[in-house]
ROSE-4610 file (N, C-alpha, C; in Angstrom, 1 decimal, always signed):
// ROSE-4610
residu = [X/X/X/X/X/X/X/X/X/X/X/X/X/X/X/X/X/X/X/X/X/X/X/X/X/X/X/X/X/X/X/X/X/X/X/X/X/X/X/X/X/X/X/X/X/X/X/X/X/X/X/X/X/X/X/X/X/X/X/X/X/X/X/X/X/X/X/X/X/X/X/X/X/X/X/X/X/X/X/X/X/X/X/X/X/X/X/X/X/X/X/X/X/X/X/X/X/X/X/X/X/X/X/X/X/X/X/X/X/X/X/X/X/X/X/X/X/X/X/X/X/X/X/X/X/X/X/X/X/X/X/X/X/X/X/X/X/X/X/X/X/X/X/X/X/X/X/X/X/X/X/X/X/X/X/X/X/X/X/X/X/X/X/X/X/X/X/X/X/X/X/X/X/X/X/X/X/X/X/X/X/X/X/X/X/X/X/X/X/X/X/X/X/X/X/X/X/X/X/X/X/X/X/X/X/X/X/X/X/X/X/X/X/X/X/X/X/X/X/X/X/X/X/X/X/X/X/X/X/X/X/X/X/X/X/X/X/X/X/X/X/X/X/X/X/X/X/X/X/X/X/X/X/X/X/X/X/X/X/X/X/X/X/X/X/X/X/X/X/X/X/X/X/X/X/X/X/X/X/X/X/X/X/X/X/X/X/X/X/X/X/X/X/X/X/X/X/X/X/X/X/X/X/X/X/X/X/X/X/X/X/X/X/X/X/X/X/X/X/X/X/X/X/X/X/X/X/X/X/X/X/X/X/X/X/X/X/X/X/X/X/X/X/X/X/X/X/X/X/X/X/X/X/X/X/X/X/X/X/X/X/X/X/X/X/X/X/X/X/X/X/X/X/X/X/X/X/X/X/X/X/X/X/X/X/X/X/X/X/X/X/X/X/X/X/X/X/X/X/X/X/X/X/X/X/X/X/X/X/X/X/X/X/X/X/X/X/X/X/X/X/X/X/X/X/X/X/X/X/X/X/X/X/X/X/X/X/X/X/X/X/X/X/X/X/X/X/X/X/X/X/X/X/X/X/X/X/X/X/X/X/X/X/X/X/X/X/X/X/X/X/X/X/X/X/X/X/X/X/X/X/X/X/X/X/X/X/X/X/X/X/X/X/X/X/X/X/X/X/X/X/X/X/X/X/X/X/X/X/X/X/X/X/X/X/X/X/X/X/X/X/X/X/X/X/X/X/X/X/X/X/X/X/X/X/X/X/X/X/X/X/X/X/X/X/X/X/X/X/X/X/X/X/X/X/X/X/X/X/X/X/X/X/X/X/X/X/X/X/X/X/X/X/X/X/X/X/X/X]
num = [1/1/1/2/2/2/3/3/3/4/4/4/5/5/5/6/6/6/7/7/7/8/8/8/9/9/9/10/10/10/11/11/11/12/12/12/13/13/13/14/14/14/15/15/15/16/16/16/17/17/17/18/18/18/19/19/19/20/20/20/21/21/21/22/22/22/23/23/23/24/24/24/25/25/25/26/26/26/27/27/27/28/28/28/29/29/29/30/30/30/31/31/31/32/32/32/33/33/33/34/34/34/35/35/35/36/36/36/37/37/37/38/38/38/39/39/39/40/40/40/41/41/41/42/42/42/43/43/43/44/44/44/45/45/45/46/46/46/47/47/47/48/48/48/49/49/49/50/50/50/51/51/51/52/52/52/53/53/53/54/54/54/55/55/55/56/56/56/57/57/57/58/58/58/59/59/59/60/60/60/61/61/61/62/62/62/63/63/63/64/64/64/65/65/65/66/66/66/67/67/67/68/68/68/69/69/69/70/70/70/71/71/71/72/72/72/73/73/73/74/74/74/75/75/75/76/76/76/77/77/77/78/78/78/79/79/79/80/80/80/81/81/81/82/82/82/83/83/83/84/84/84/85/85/85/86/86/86/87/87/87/88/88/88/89/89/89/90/90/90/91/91/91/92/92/92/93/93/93/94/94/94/95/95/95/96/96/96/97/97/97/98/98/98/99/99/99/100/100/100/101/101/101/102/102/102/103/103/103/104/104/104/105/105/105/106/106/106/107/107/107/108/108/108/109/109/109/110/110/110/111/111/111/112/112/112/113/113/113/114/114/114/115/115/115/116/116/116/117/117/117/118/118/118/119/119/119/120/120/120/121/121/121/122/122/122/123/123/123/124/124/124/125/125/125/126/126/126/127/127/127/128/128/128/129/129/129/130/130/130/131/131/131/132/132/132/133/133/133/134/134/134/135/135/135/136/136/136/137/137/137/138/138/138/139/139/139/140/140/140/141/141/141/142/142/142/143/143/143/144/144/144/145/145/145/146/146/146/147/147/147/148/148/148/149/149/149/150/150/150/151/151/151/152/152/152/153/153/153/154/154/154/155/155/155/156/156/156/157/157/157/158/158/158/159/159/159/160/160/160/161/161/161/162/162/162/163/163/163/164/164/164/165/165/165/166/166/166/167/167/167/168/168/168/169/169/169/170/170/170/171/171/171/172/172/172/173/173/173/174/174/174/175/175/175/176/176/176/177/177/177/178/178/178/179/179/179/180/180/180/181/181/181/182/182/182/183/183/183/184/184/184/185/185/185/186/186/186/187/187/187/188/188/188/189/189/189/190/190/190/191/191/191/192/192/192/193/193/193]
x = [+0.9/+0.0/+0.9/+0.5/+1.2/+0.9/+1.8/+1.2/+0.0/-0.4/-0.8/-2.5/-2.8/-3.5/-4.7/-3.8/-4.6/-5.7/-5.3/-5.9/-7.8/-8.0/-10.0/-10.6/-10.2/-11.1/-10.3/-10.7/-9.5/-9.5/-8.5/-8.3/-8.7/-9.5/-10.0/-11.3/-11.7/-12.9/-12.4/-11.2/-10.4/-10.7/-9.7/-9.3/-10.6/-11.9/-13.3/-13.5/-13.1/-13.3/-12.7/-11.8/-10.8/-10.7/-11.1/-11.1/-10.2/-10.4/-9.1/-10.1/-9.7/-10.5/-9.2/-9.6/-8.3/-7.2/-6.8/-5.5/-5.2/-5.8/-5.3/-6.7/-5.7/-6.2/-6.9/-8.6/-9.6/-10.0/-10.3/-11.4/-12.3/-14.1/-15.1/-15.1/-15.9/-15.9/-16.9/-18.1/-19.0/-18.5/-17.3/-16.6/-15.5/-14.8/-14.3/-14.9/-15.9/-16.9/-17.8/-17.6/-18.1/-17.4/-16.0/-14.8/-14.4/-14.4/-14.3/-15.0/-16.8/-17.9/-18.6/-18.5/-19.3/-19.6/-20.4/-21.0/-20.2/-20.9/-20.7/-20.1/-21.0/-21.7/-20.0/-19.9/-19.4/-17.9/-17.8/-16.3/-16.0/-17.0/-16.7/-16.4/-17.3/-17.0/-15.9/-15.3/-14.4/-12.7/-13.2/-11.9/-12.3/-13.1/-13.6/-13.1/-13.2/-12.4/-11.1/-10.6/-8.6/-8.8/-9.0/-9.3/-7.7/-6.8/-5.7/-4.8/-4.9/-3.9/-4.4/-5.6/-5.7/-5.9/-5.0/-4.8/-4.9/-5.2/-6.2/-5.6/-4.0/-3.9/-3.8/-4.6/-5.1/-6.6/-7.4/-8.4/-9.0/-10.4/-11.1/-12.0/-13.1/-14.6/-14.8/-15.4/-16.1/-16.4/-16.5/-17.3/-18.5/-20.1/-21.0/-21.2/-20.0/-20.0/-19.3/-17.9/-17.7/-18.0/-19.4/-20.4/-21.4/-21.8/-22.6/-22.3/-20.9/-20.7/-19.9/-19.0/-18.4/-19.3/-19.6/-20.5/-21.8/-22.3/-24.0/-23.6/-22.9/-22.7/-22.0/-20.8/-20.1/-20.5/-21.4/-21.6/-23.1/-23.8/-25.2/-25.7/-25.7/-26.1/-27.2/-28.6/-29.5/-29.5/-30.6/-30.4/-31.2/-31.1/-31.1/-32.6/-33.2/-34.3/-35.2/-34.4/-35.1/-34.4/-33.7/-33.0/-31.6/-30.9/-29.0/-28.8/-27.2/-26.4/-27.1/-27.0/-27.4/-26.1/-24.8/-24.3/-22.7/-21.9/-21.0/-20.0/-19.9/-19.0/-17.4/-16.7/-15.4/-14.8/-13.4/-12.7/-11.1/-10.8/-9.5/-8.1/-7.2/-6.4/-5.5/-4.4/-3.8/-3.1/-2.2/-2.1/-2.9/-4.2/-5.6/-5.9/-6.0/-6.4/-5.5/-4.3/-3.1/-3.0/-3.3/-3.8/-5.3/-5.8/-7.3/-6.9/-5.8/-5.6/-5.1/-4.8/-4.5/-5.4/-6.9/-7.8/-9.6/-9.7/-10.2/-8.6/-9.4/-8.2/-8.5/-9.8/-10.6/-9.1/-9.4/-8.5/-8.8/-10.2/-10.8/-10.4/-10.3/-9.6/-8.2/-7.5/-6.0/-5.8/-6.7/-6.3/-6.9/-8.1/-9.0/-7.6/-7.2/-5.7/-4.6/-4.4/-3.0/-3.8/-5.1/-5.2/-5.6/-5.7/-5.9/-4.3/-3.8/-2.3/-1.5/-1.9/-1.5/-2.3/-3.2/-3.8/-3.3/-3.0/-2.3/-0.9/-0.1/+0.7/+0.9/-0.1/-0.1/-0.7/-1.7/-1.7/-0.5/+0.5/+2.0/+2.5/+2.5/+3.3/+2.9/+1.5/+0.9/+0.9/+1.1/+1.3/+2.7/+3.9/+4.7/+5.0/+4.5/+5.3/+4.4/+2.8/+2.5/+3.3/+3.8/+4.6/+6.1/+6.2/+7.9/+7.5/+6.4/+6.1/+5.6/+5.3/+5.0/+6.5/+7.1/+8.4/+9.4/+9.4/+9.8/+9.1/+7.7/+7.2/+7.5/+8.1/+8.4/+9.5/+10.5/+11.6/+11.8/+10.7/+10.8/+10.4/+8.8/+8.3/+9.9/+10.3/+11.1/+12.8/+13.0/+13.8/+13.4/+12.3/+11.5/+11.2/+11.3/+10.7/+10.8/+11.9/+12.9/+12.5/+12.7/+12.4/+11.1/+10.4/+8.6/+8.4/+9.3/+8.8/+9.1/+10.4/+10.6/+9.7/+9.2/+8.4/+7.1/+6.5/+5.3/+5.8/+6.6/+7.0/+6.9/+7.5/+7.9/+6.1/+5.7/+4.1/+2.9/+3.5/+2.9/+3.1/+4.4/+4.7/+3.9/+3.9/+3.2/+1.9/+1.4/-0.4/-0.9/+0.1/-0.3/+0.1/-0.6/-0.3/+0.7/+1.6/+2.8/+1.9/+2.7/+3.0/+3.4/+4.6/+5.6/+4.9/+4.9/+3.9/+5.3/+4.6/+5.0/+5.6/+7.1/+7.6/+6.7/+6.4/+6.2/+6.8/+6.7/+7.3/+7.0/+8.2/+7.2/+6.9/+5.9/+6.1/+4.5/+4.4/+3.0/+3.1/+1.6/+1.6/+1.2/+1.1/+1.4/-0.5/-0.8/-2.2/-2.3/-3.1/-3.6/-3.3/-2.6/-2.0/-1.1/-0.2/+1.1/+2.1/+3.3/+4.6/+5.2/+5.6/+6.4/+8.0/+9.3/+9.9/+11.2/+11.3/+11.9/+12.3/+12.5/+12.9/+12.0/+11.0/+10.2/+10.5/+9.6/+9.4/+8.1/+7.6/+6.1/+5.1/+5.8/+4.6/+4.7/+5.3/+5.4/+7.0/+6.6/+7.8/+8.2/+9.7/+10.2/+10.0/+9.4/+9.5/+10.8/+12.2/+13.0/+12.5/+13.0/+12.5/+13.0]
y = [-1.2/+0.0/+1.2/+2.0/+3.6/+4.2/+5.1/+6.2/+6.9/+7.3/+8.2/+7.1/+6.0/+5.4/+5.8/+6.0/+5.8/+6.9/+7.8/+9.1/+8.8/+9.5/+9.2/+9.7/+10.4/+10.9/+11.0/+10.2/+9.9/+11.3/+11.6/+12.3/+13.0/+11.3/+12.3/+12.9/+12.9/+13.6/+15.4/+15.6/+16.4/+17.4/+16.5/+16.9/+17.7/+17.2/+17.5/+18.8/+19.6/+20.6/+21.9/+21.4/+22.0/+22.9/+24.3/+25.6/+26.3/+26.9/+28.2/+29.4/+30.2/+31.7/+32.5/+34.0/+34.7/+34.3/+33.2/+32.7/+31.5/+31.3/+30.3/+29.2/+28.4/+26.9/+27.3/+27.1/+26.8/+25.8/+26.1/+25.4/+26.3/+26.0/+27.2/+26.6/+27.6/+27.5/+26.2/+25.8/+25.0/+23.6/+23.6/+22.3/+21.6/+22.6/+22.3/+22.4/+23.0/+22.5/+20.8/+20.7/+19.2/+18.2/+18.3/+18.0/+18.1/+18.8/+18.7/+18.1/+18.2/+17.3/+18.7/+19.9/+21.1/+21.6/+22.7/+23.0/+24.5/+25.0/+26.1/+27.0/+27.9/+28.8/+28.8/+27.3/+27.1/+27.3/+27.2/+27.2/+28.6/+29.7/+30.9/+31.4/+30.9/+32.1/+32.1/+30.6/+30.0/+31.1/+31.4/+31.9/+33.0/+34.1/+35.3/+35.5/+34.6/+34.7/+35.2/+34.6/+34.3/+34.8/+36.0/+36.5/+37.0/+37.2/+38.1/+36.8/+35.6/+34.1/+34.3/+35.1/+34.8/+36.1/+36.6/+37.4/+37.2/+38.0/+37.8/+36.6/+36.2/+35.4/+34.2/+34.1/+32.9/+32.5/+33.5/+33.4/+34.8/+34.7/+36.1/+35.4/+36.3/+36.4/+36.3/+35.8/+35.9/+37.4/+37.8/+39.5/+38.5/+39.4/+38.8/+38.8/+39.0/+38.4/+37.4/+37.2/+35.4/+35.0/+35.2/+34.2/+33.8/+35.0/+34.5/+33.8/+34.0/+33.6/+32.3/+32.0/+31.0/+30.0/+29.9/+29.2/+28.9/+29.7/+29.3/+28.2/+28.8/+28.1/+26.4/+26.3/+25.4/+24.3/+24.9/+24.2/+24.0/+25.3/+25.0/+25.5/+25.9/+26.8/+27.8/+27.6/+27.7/+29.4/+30.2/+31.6/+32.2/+33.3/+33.9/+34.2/+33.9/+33.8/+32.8/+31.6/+30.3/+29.3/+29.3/+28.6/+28.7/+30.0/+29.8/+30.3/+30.6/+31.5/+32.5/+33.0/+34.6/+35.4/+35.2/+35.7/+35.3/+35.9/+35.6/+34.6/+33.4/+32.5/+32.7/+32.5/+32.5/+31.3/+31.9/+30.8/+30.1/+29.7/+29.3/+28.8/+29.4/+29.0/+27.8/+27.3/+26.2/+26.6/+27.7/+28.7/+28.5/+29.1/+29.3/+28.0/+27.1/+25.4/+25.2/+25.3/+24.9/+25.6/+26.7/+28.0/+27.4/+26.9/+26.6/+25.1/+24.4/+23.4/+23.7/+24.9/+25.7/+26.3/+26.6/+27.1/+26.3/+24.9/+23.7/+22.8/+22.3/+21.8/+19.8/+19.7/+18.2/+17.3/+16.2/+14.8/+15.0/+14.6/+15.0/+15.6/+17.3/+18.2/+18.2/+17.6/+17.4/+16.2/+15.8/+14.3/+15.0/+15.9/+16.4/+17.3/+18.2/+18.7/+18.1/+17.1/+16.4/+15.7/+15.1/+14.6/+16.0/+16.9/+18.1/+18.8/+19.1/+18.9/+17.8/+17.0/+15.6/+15.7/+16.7/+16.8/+18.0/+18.8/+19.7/+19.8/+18.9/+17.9/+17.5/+16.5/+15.7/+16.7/+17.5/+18.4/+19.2/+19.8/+20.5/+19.6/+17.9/+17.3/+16.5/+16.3/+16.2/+18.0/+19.0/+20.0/+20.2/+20.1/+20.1/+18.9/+17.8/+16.5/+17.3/+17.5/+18.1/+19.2/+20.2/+21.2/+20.4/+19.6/+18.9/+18.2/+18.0/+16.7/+18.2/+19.5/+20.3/+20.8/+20.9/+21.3/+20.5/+19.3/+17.9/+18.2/+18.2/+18.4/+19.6/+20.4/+22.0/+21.5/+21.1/+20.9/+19.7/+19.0/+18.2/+18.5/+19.8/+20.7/+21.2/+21.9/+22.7/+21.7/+21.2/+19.9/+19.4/+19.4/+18.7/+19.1/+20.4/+21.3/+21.8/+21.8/+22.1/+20.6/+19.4/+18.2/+17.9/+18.6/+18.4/+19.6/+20.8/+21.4/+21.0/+20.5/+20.2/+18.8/+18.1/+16.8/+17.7/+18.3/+19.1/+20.0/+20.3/+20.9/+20.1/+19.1/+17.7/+17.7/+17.2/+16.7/+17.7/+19.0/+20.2/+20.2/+20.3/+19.9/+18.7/+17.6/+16.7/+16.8/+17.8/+17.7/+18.8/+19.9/+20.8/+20.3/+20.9/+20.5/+21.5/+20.8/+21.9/+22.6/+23.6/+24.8/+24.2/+23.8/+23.9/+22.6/+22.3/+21.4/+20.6/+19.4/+17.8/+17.4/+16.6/+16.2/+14.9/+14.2/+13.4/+12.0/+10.9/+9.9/+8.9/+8.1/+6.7/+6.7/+5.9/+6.6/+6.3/+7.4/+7.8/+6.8/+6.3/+5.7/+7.3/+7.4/+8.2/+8.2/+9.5/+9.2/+8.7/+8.3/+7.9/+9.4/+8.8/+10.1/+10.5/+10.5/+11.0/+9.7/+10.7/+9.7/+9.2/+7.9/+7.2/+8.0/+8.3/+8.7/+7.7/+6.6/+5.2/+5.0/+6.2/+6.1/+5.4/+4.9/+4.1/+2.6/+1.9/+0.6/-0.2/-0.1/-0.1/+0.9/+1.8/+3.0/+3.7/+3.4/+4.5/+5.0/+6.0/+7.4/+8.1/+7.1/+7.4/+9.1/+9.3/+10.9/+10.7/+11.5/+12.1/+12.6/+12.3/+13.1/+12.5]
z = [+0.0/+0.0/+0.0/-0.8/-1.0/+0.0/+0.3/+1.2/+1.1/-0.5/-0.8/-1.1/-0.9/-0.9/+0.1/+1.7/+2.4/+3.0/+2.0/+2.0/+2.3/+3.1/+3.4/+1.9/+1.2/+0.1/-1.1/-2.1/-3.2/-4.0/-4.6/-5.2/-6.5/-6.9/-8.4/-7.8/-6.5/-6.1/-5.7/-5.5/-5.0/-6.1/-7.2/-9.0/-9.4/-9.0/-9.7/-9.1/-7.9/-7.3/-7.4/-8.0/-8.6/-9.9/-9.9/-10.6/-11.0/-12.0/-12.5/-12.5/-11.3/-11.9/-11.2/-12.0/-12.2/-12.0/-13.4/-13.6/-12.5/-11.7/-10.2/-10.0/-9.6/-9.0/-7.7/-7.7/-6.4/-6.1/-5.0/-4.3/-3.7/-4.1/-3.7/-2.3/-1.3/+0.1/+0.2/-0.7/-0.5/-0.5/-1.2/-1.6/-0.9/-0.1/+0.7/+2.3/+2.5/+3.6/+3.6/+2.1/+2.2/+2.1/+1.6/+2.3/+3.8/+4.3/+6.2/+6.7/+6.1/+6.9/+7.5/+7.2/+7.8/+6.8/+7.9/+6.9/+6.2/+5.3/+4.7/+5.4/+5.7/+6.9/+7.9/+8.4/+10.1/+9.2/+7.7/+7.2/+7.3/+6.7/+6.2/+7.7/+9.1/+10.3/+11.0/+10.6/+11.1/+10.3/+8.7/+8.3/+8.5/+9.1/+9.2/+10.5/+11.6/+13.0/+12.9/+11.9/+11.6/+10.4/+9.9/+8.4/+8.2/+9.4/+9.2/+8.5/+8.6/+8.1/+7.0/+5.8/+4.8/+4.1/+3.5/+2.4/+1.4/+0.3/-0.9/-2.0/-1.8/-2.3/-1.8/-0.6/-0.2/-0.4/-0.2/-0.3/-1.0/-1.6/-1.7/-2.4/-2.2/-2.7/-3.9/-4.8/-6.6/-6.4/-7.3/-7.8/-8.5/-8.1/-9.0/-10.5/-11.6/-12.7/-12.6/-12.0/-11.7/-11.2/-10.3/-10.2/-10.9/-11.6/-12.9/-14.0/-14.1/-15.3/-15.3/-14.1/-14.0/-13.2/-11.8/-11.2/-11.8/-12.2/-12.9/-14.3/-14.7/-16.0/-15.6/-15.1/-14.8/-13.9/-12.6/-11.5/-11.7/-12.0/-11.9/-10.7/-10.4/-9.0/-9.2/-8.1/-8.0/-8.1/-8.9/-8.7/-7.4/-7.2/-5.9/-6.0/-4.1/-4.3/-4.2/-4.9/-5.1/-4.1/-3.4/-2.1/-2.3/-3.1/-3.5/-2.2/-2.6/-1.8/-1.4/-0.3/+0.0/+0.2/-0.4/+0.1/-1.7/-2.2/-3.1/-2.2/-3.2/-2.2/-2.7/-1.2/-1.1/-1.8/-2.4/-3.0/-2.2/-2.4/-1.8/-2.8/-2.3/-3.2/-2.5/-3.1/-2.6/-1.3/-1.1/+0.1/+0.9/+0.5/+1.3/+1.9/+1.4/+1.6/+2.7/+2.9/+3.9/+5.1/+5.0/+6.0/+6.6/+5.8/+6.8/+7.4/+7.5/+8.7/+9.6/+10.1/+11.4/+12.1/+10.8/+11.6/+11.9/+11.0/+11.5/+12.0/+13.2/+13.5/+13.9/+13.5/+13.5/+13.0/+13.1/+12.7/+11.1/+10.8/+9.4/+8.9/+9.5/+8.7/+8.0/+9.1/+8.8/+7.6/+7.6/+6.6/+5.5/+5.7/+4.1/+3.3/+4.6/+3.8/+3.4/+3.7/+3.6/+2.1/+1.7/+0.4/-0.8/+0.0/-0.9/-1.6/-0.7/-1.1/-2.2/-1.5/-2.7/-4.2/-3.6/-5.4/-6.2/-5.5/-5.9/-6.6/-5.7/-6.0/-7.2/-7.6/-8.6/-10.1/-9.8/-11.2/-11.5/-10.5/-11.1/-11.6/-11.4/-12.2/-13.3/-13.2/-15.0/-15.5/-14.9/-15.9/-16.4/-15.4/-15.6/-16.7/-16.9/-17.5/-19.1/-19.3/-20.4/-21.1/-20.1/-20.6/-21.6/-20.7/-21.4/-22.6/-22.7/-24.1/-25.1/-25.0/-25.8/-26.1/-25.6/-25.4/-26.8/-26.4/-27.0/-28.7/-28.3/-30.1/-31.1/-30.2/-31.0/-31.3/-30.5/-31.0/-32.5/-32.7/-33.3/-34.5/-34.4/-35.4/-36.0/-35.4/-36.1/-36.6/-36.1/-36.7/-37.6/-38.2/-39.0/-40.4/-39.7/-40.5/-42.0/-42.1/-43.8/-44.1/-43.9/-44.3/-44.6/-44.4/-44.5/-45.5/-45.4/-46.4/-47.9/-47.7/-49.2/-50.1/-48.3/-49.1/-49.1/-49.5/-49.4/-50.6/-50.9/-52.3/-53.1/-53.1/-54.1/-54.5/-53.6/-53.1/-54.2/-53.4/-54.7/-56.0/-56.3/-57.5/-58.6/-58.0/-58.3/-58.6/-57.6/-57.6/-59.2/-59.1/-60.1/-61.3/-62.0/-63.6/-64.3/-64.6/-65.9/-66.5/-66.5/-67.3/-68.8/-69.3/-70.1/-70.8/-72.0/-72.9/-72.8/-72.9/-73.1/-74.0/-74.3/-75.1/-75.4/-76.9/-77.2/-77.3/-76.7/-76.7/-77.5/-78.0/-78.7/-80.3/-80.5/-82.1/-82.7/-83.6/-83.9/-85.4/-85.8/-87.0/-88.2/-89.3/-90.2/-90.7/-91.1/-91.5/-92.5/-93.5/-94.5/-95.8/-96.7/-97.7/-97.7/-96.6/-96.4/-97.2/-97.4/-97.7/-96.4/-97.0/-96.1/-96.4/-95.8/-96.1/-96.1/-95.3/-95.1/-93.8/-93.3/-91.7/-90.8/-91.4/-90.6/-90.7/-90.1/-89.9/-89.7/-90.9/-91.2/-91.1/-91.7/-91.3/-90.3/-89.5/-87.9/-88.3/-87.6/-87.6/-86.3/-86.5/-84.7/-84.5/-83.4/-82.8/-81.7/-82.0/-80.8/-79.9/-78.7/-77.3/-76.5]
């Protein structure tokens, strides 16, 4: 058994939670309350107590167009009025996420972070490993490159039709009327080319 096995909540549940808004990796306040096992509400009062451990690049609020436009659309979240949010939900960054196991301090908690970390973990290094295989194909693009163009010339060449009229090959028989002149061999008249 791996270490990373024994984690209480697997990771690709983690991975699913997991947002990009202005440029950075989240987690919304709702998702990581259902991760701890609390609620909403008892997460946000909890980082409002200790608001000074979370500075805006740990944490901060949606503006109500990235709520509209990222949450409604992506998540599906109920509009206001009809049982949503009453309030724009907080986001967390991966900072933010590590900072809030100093301020829930449950057994739960500590393990929800230690598998949230490990997911974090693991997306720098499928991004980082994608970055090197893009890396790898440019180099290859352009290595390649003069070698592809000229077979794609060749290729062109081929597809279009000459310009410059056709030498004749072979040999044509003589119409009916004409003199034989002897250079032939029954009637046909070698053509040079």
């Amino acid at each position: 058994m791996t270490p990373h096995s024994s984690s209480i909540i697997p990771l690709e549940r983690i991975q699913k939670c997991i947002y990009i808004i202005r440029g950075r990796k989240i987690l919304l306040d709702k998702d990581l309350a259902a991760l701890y096992g609390v609620e909403t509400g008892a997460l946000v009062r909890a980082v409002k107590r200790n608001i000074e451990r979370f500075p805006a690049d740990f944490m901060f609020q949606l503006t109500k167009v990235e709520y509209e436009r990222f949450l409604r659309c992506q998540i599906g979240t109920s509009k206001e009025g009809r049982g949503g949010r009453r309030y724009l939900p907080y986001v967390f960054t991966e900072q933010g996420v590590a900072m809030l196991s100093s301020v829930l301090r449950s057994k739960q908690a500590i393990e929800v972070n230690i598998a949230i970390m490990r997911t974090f973990v693991k997306l720098r290094e499928i991004l980082a490993s994608n970055e090197l295989l893009r890396r790898k194909i440019e180099a290859m693009e352009r290595q390649y490159d003069e070698q592809f163009k000229l077979v794609f010339k060749v290729l062109s060449e081929m597809v279009m039709p000459s310009t410059k009229p056709k030498t004749q090959i072979g040999y044509h028989t003589e119409a009916k009327g004409h003199e034989k002149d002897g250079s032939t061999a029954g009637g046909r008249k070698k053509i040079k080319g």
